[in-house]
C-alpha positions as CSV (number, residue, x, y, z in Angstrom):
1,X,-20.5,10.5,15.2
2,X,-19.1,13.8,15.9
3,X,-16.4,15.7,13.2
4,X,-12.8,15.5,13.9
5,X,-10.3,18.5,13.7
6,X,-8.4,16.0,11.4
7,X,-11.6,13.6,9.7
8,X,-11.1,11.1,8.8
9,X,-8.5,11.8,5.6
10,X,-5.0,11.4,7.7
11,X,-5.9,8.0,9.0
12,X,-6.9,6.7,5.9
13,X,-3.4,8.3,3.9
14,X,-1.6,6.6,7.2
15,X,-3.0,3.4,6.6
16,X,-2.2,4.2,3.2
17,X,1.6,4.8,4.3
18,X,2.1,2.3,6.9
19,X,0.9,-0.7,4.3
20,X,3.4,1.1,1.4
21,X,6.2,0.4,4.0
22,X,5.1,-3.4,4.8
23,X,5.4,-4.2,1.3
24,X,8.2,-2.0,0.5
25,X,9.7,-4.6,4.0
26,X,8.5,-7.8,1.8
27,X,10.0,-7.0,-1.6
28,X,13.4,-6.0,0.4
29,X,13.4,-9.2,2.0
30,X,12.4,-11.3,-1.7
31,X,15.1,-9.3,-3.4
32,X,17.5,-10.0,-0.1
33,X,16.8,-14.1,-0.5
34,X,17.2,-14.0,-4.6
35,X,20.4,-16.3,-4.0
36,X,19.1,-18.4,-1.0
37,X,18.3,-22.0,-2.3
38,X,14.9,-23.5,-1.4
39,X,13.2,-19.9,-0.3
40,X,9.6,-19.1,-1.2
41,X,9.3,-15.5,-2.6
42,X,6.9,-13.7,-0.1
43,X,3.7,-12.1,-2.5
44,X,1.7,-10.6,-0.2
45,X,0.9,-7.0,-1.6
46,X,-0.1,-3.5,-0.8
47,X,-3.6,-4.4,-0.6
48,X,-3.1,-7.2,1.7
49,X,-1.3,-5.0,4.1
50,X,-4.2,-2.3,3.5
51,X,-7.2,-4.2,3.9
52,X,-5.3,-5.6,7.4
53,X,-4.7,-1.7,8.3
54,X,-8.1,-0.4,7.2
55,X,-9.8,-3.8,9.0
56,X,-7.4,-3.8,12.8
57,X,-5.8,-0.8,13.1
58,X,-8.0,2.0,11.7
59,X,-11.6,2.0,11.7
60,X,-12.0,3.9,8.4
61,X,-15.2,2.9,6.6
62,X,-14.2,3.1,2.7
63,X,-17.0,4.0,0.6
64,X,-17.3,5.5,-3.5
65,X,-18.7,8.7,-3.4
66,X,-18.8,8.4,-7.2
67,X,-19.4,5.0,-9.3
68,X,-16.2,5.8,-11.2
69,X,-14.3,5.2,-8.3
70,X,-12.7,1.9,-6.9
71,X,-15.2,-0.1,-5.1
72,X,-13.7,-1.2,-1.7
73,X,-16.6,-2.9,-0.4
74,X,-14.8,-6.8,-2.4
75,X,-14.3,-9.7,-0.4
76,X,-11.4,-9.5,-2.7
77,X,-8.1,-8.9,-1.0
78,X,-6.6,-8.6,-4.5
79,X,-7.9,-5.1,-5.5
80,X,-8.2,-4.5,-9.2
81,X,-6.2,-1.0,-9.1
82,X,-6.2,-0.7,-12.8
83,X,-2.9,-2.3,-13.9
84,X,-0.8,-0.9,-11.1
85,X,0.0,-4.1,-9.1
86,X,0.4,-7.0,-11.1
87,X,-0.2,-10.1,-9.1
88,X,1.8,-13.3,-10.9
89,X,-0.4,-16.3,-11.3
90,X,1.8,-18.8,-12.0
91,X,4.9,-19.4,-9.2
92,X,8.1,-19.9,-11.5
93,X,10.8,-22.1,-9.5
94,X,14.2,-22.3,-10.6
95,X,16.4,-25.7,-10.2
96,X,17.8,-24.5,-6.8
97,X,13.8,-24.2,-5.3
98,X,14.3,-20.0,-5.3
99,X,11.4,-18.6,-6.9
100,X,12.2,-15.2,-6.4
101,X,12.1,-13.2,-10.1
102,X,14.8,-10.4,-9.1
103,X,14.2,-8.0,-12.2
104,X,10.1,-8.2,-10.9
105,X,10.8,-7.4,-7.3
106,X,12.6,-4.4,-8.6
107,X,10.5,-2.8,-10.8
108,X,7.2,-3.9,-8.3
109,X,9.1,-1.8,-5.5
110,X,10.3,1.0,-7.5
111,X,6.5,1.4,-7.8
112,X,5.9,1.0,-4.6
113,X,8.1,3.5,-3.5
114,X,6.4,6.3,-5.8
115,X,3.4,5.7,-4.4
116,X,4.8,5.6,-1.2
117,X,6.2,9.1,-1.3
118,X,3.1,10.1,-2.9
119,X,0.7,9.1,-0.2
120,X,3.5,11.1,2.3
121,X,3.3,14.1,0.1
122,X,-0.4,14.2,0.3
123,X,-0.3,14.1,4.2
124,X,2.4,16.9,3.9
125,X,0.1,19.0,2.0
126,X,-3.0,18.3,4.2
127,X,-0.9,19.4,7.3
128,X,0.5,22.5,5.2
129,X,-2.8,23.3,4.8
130,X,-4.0,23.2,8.8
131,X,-1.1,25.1,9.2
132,X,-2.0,27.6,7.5
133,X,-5.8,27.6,8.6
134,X,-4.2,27.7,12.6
135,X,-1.9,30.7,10.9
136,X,-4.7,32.4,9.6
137,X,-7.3,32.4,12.3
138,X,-4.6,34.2,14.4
């Protein structure tokens, strides 16, 4: 396997990205359907989309390079991530058959986003940094 002049960090922060905006997509659409009678609220979650990136679209092997780290290597698509996603158990349906919960869609993709525009920050900064490395070597 030969080295990369980018390795493979930027494809696993785009993954990272690109499944941040499919759920950021799904919570839009939940919140956008709150008043529609009869519609199912959508749960996928950020680590459905990732382990469908990380699986089709980038072949990233994800590995612990330290046992204190998340261990990717579940079955689980649910990743335990410490409290940060909270996956509801139980479906609660109101009378009309909606069972969208509008204050949880919120506050599940306000988090999103800040961990969206973390993960884009972090690319910034890797590119910053190549740019300073092609700047340098001048």
């Amino acid at each position: 396997m030969g080295m990369t002049l980018f390795g493979g960090t930027f494809a696993q922060l785009e993954a990272v990205a690109v499944a941040r905006e499919k759920a950021q997509a799904v919570f839009s659409s939940n919140i956008a359907n709150t008043d529609t009678p009869n519609y199912k609220a959508d749960r996928r979650t950020f680590a459905d989309f990732l382990d469908s990136a990380v699986r089709t679209r980038h072949p990233v092997a994800l590995y612990r390079s330290d046992p204190r780290h998340m261990d990717f290597s579940t079955d689980d698509r649910r990743l335990d991530l410490g409290g940060v996603f909270h996956h509801e158990g139980g479906v609660n349906t109101r009378m009309d058959g909606n069972s969208v919960d509008l204050q949880q869609q919120m506050v599940e993709m306000a988090k999103n986003q800040m961990l969206h525009d973390l993960s884009v920050r972090l690319l910034k900064q890797k590119l910053s940094g190549l740019r300073n490395a092609i700047r340098e070597g001048r």
